[in-house]
C-alpha positions as a Python dict, from the first residue, in 0.01 Angstrom:
ca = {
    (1, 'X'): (0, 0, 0),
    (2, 'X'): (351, 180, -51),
    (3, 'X'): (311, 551, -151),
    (4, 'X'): (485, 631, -467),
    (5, 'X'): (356, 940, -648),
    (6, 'X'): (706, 1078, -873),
    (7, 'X'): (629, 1187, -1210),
    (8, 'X'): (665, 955, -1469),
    (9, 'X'): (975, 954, -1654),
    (10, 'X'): (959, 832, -2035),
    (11, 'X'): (1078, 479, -1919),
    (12, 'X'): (841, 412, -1679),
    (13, 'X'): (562, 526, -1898),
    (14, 'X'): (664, 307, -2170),
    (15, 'X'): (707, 20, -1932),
    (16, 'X'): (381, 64, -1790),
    (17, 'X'): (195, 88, -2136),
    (18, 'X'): (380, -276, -2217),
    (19, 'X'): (240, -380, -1877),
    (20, 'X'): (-91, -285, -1913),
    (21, 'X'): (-128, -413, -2284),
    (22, 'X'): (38, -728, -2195),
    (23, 'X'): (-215, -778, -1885),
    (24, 'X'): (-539, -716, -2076),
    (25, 'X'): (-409, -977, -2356),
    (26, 'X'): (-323, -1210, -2098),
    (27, 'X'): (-683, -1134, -1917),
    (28, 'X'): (-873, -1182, -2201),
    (29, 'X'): (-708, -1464, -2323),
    (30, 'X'): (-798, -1637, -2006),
    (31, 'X'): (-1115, -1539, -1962),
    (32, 'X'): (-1250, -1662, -2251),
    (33, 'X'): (-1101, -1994, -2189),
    (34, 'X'): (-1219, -1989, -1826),
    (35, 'X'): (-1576, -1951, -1955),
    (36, 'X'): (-1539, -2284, -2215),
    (37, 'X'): (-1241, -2522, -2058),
    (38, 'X'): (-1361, -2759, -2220),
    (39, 'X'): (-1319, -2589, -2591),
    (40, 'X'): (-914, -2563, -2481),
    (41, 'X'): (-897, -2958, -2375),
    (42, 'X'): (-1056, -3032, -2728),
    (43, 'X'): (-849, -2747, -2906),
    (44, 'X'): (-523, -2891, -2740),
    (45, 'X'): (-633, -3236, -2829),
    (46, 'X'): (-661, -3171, -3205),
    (47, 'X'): (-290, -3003, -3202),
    (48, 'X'): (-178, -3362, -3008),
    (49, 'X'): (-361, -3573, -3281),
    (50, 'X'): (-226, -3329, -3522),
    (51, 'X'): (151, -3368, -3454),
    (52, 'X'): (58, -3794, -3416),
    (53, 'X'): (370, -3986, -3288),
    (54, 'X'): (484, -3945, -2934),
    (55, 'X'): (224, -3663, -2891),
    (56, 'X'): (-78, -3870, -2914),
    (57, 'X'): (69, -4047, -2589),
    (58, 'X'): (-3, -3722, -2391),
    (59, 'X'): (-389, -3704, -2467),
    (60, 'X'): (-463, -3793, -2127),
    (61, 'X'): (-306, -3524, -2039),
    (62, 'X'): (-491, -3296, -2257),
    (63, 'X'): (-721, -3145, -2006),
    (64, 'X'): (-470, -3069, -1660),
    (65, 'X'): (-242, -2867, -1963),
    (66, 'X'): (-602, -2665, -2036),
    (67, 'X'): (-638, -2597, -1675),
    (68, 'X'): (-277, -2492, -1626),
    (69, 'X'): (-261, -2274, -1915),
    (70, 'X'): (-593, -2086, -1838),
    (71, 'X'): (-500, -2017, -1474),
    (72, 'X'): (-157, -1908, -1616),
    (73, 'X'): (-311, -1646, -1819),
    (74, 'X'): (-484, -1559, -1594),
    (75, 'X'): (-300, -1541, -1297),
    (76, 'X'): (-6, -1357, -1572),
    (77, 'X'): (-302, -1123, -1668),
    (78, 'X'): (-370, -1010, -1310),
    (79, 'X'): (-42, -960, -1161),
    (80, 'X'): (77, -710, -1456),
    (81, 'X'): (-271, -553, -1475),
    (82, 'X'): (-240, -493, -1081),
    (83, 'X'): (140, -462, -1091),
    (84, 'X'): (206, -765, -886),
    (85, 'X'): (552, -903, -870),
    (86, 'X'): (562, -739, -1231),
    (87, 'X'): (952, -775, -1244),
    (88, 'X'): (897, -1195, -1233),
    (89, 'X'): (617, -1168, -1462),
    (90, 'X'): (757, -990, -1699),
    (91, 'X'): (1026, -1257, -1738),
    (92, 'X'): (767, -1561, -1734),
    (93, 'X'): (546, -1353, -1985),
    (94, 'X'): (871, -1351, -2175),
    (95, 'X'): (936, -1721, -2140),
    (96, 'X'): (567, -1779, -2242),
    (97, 'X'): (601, -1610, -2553),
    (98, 'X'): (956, -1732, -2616),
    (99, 'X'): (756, -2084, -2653),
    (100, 'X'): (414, -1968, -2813),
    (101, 'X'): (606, -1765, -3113),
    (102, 'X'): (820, -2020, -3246),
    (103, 'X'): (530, -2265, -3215),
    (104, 'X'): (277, -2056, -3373),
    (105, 'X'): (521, -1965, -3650),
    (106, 'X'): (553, -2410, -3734),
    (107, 'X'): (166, -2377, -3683),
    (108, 'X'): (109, -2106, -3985),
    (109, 'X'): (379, -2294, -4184),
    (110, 'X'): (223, -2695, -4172),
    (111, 'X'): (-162, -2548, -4079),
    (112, 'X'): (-200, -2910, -3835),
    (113, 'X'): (-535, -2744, -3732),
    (114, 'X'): (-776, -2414, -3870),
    (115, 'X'): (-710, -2192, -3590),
    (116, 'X'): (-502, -2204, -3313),
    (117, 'X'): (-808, -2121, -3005),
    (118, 'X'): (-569, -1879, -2818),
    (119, 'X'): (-882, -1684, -2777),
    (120, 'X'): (-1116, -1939, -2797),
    (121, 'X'): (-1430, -1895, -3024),
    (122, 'X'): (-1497, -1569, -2909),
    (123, 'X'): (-1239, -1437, -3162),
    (124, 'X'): (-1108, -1695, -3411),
    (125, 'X'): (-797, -1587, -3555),
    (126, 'X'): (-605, -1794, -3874),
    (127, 'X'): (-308, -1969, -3765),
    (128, 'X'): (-112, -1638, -3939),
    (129, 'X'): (-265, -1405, -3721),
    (130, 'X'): (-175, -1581, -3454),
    (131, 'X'): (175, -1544, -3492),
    (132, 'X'): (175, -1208, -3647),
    (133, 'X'): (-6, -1141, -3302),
    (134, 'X'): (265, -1326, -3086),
    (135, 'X'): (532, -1169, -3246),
    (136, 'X'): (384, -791, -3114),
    (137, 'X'): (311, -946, -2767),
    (138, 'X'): (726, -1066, -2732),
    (139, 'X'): (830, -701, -2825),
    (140, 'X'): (639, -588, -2542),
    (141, 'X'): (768, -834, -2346),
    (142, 'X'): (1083, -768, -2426),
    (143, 'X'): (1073, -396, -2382),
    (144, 'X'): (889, -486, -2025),
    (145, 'X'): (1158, -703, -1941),
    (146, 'X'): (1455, -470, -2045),
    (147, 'X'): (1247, -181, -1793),
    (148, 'X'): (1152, -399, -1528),
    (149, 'X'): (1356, -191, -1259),
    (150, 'X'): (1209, 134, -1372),
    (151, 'X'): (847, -25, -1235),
    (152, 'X'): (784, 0, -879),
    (153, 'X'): (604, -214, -635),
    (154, 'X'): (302, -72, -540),
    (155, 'X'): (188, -376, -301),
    (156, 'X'): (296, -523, 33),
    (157, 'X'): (424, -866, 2),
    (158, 'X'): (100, -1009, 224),
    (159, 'X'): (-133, -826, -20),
    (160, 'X'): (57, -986, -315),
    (161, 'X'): (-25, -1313, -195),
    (162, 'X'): (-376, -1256, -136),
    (163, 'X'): (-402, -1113, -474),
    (164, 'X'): (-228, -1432, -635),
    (165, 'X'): (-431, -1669, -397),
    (166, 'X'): (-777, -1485, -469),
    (167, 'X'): (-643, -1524, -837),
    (168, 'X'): (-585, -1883, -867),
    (169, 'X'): (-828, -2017, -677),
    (170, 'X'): (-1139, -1762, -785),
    (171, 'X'): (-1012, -1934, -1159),
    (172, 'X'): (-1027, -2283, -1082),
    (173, 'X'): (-1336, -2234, -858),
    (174, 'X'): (-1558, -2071, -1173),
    (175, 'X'): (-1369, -2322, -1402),
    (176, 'X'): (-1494, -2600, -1208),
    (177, 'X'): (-1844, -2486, -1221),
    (178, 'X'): (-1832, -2416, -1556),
    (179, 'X'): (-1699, -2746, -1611),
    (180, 'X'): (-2028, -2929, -1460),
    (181, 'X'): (-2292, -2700, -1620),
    (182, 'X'): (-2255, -2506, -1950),
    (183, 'X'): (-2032, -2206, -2071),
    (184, 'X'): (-2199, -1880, -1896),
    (185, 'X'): (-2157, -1746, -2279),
    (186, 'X'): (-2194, -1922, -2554),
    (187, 'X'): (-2034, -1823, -2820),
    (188, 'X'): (-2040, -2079, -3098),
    (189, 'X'): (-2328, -2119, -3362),
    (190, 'X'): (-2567, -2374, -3202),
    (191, 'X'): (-2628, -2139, -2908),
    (192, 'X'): (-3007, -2090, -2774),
    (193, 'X'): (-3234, -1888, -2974),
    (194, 'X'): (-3028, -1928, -3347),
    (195, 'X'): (-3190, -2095, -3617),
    (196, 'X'): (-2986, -2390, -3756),
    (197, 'X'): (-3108, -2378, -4117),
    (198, 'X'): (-3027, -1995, -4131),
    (199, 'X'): (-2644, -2053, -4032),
    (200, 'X'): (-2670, -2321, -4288),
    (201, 'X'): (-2732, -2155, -4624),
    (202, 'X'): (-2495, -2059, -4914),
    (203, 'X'): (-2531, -1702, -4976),
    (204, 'X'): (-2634, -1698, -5396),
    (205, 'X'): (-2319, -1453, -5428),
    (206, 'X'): (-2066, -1673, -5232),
    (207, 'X'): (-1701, -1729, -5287),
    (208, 'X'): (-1631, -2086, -5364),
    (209, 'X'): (-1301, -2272, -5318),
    (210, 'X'): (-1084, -2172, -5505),
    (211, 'X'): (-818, -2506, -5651),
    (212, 'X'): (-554, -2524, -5884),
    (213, 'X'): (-549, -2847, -6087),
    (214, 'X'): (-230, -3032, -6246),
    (215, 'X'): (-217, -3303, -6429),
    (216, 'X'): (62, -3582, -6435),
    (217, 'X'): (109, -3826, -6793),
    (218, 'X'): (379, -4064, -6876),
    (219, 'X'): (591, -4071, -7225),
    (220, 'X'): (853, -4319, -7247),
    (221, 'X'): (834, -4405, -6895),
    (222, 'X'): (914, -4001, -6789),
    (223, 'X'): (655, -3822, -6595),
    (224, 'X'): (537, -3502, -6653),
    (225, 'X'): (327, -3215, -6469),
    (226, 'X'): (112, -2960, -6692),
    (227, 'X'): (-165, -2765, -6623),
    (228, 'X'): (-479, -2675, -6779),
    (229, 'X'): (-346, -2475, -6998),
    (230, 'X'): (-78, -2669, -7187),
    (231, 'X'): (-133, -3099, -7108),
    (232, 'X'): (-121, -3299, -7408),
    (233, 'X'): (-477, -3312, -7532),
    (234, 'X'): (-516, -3506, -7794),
    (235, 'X'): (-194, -3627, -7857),
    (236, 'X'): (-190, -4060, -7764),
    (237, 'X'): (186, -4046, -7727),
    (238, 'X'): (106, -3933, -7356),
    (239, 'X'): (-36, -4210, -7107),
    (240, 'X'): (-239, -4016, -6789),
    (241, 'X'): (-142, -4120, -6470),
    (242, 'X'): (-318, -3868, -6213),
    (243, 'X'): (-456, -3542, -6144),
    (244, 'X'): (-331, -3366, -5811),
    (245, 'X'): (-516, -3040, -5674),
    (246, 'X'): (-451, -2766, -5453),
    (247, 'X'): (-648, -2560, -5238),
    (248, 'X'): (-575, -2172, -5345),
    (249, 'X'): (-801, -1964, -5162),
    (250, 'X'): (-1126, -2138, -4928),
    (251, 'X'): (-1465, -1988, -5042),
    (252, 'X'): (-1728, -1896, -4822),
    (253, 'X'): (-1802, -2160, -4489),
    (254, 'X'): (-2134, -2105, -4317),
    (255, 'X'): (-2127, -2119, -3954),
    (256, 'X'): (-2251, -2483, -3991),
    (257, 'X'): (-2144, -2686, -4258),
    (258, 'X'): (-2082, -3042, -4063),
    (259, 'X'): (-2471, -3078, -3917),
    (260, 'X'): (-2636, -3443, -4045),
    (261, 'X'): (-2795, -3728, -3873),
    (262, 'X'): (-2835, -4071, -4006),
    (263, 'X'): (-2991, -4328, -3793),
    (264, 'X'): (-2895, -4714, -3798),
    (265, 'X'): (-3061, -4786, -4114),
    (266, 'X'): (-2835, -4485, -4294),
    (267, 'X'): (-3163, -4275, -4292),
    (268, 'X'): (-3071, -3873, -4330),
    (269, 'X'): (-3305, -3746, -4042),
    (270, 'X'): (-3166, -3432, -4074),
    (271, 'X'): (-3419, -3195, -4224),
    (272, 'X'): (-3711, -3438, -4052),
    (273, 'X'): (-3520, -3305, -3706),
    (274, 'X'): (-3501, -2894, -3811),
    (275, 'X'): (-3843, -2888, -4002),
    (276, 'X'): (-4016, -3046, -3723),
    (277, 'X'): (-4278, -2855, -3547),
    (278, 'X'): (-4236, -3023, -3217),
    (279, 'X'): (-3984, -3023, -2986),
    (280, 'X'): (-3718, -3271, -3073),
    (281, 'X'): (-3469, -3367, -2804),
    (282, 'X'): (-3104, -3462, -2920),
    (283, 'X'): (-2888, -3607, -2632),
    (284, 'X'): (-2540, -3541, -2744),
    (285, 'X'): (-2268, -3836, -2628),
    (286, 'X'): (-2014, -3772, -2890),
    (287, 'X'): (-1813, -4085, -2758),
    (288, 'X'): (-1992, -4328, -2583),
    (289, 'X'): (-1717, -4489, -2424),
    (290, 'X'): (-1618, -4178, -2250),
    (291, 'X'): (-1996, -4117, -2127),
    (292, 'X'): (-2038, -4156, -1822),
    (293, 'X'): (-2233, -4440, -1711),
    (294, 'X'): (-2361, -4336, -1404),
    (295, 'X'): (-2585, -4052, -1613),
    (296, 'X'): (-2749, -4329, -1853),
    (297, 'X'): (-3045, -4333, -1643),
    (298, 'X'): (-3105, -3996, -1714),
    (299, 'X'): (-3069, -4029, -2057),
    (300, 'X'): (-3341, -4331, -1998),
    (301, 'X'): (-3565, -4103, -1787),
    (302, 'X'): (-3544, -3830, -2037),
    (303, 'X'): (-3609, -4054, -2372),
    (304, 'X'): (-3915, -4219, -2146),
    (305, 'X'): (-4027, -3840, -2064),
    (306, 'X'): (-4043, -3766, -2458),
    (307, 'X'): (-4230, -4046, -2557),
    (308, 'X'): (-4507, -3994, -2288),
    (309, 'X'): (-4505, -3601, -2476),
    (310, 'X'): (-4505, -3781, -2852),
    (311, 'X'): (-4189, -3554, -2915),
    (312, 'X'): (-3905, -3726, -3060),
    (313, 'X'): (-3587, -3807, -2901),
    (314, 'X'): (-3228, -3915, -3060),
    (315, 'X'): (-2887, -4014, -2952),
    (316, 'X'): (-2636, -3853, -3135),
    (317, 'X'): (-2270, -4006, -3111),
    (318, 'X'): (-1956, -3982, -3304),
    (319, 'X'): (-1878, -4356, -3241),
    (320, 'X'): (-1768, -4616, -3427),
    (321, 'X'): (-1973, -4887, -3483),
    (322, 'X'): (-1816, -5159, -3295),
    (323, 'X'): (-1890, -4907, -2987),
    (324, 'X'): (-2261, -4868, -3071),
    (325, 'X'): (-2301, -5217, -3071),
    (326, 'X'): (-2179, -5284, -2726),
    (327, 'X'): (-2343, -4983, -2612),
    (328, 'X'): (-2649, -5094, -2756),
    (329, 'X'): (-2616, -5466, -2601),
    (330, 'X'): (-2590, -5250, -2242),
    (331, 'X'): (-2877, -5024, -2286),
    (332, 'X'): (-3090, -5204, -2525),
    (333, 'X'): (-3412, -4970, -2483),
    (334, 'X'): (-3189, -4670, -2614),
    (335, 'X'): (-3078, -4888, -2966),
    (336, 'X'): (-3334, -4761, -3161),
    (337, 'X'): (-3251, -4423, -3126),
    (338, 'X'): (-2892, -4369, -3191),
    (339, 'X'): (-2780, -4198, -3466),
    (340, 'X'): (-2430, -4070, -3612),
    (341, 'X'): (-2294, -3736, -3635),
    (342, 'X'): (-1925, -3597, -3684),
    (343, 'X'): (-1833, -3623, -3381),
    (344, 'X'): (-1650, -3258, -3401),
    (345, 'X'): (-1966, -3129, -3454),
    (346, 'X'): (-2133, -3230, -3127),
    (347, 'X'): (-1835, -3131, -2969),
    (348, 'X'): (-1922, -2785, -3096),
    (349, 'X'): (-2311, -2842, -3030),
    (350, 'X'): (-2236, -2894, -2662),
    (351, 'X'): (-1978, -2888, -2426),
    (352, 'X'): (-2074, -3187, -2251),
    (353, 'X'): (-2096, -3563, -2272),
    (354, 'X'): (-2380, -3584, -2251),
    (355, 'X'): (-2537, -3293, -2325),
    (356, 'X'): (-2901, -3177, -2452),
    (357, 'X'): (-3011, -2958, -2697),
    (358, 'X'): (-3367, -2943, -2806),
    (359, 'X'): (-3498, -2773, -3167),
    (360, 'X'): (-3805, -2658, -3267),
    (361, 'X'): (-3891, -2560, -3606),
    (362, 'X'): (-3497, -2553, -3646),
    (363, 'X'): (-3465, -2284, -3367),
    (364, 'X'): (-3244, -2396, -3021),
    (365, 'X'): (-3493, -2363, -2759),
    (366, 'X'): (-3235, -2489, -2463),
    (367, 'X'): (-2983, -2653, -2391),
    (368, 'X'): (-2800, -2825, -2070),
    (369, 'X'): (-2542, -3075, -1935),
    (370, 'X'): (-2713, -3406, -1851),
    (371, 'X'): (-2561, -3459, -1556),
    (372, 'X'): (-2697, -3161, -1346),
    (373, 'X'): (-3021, -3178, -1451),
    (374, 'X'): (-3294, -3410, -1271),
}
């Protein structure tokens, strides 16, 4: 390591406060992805099916752009934590932002999707705060970019390509095995130990939605918009043709608001599944035809399992029907048990397909990735 101990002069200091900030965003930004890929594939899917058209075409590609922009973070993060090469990554940090600003700013504007998932769900920002954020984060790259040559380079070039080799790979590597089992933290509301019907309820002081209502009629084939306050009531020279409404403020959301299972017959098992005193298994395959087939057996072996116990045991799937049918036809012993569910809800529920999760008296009592367990 190259000695360097001048005092600071104002430039460098300001430089290396940009650094540092911009390498702890960067850090956790990846890290939090790192620890649920699988949250960025299905957050970067939703902007693809979002923007339709061409983009949809690139779904496929939905989960190599996940990996690529974790490791980037990360490997951004890193280098301008450690000061690594800080004078190129102040310029891609710069390029990076140069992309994510403008973007952000069309995302607040057309609101494609809730949040954007830049820091996954362990902080979920509105699509406004997201930019507002983004716009901060250029400035600093800007200024880091503008003092680049006032930073010094601290490490010899071998060590700089350990660091960025350690970096890359230590990130895929945990990524990987995070990828096969379950997020190490779990930060979304069906994690163990929470009680579902809790995260459920409707405080009695809650904010509801908030709309405002206008109404179109037609005189002398002319339409007109009023509102509440001054449409034509009462007066028969005005036909109605429609009422439009628009969302002004959203009320109060519990944590979950999406949760319901109906079985083949269009049974609501919900509340029979989070009042029931016994264990009750849920295999989560939110698409079937994505499952993979080589873990059905398991899924077999485990429904088996819960009827030798007398504990129930469901299928949950976001597919269509067309999809259950054939699956059903393939694995007929499973039929009886499938039931429906939004299918962005067991994403939530578990990152995997499929994936576990068994309740008890409401409560998550565990939950795993089918296709590590026995």
């Amino acid at each position: 390591m190259k000695r360097n101990n001048p005092a600071l002069s104002p430039y460098r200091l300001i430089a290396s406060i940009s650094r540092t900030l911009l390498g702890l965003v960067f850090i956790f930004s990846g890290v939090v992805k790192a620890i649920d890929p699988l949250g960025t594939v299905y957050k970067i899917e939703d902007y693809l099916k979002a923007f339709g058209g061409f983009f949809t075409e690139l779904l496929s590609l939905a989960e190599i752009a996940a990996w690529v922009l974790i490791v980037l973070e990360l490997l951004l993060g890193v280098c301008m934590l450690l000061n690594v090469r800080t004078q190129w990554t102040s310029w891609i940090s710069l390029l990076f932002y140069l992309v994510m600003t403008p973007l952000t700013l069309y995302i607040a504007l057309t609101n494609p999707v809730s949040d954007c998932g830049c820091f996954g769900d362990a902080v979920v920002l509105t699509n406004w705060q997201t930019f507002w954020k983004n716009v901060v984060l250029i400035i600093l790259a800007i200024i880091l970019v503008v003092l680049r040559k006032s930073i010094r380079q601290l490490w010899s070039n071998w060590m700089e390509i350990v660091l960025v080799a350690l970096t890359i790979t230590t990130t895929i590597a945990f990524m990987a095995w995070t990828r096969c089992h379950l997020p190490v933290k779990d930060f979304r509301p069906y994690k163990i130990g929470n009680h579902l019907p809790t995260l459920m309820e409707y405080p009695e002081d809650a904010e509801p939605d908030v709309y405002e209502y206008s109404f179109v009629y037609e005189k002398d084939g002319v339409e007109q918009t009023f509102t509440l306050d001054n449409y034509p009531k009462g007066d028969s020279t005005w036909t109605f043709v429609r009422q439009n409404s628009k969302l002004i403020k959203k009320g109060y959301e519990p944590p979950i608001h999406d949760f319901e299972i109906i079985n083949a017959e269009g049974e609501d098992l919900t509340w029979d599944v989070l009042e029931s005193a016994e264990p009750v298994t849920l295999v989560v395959m939110y698409d079937l035809a994505k499952a993979d087939k080589e873990h059905i057996s398991k899924v077999v072996a485990l429904y088996e399992t819960c009827l030798n116990d007398w504990q129930e045991c469901y299928i949950l799937t976001g597919s269509g029907t067309d999809e259950i049918i054939n699956f059903s036809l393939e694995f007929p012993i499973l039929s009886d048990i499938i039931c429906t569910c939004d299918p962005v809800t067991l994403k939530t529920i578990v990152r995997a397909n499929p994936g576990v999760i068994i309740l008890q008296n409401g409560s998550v009592i565990d939950k795993y990735n089918l296709r590590n367990r026995p």
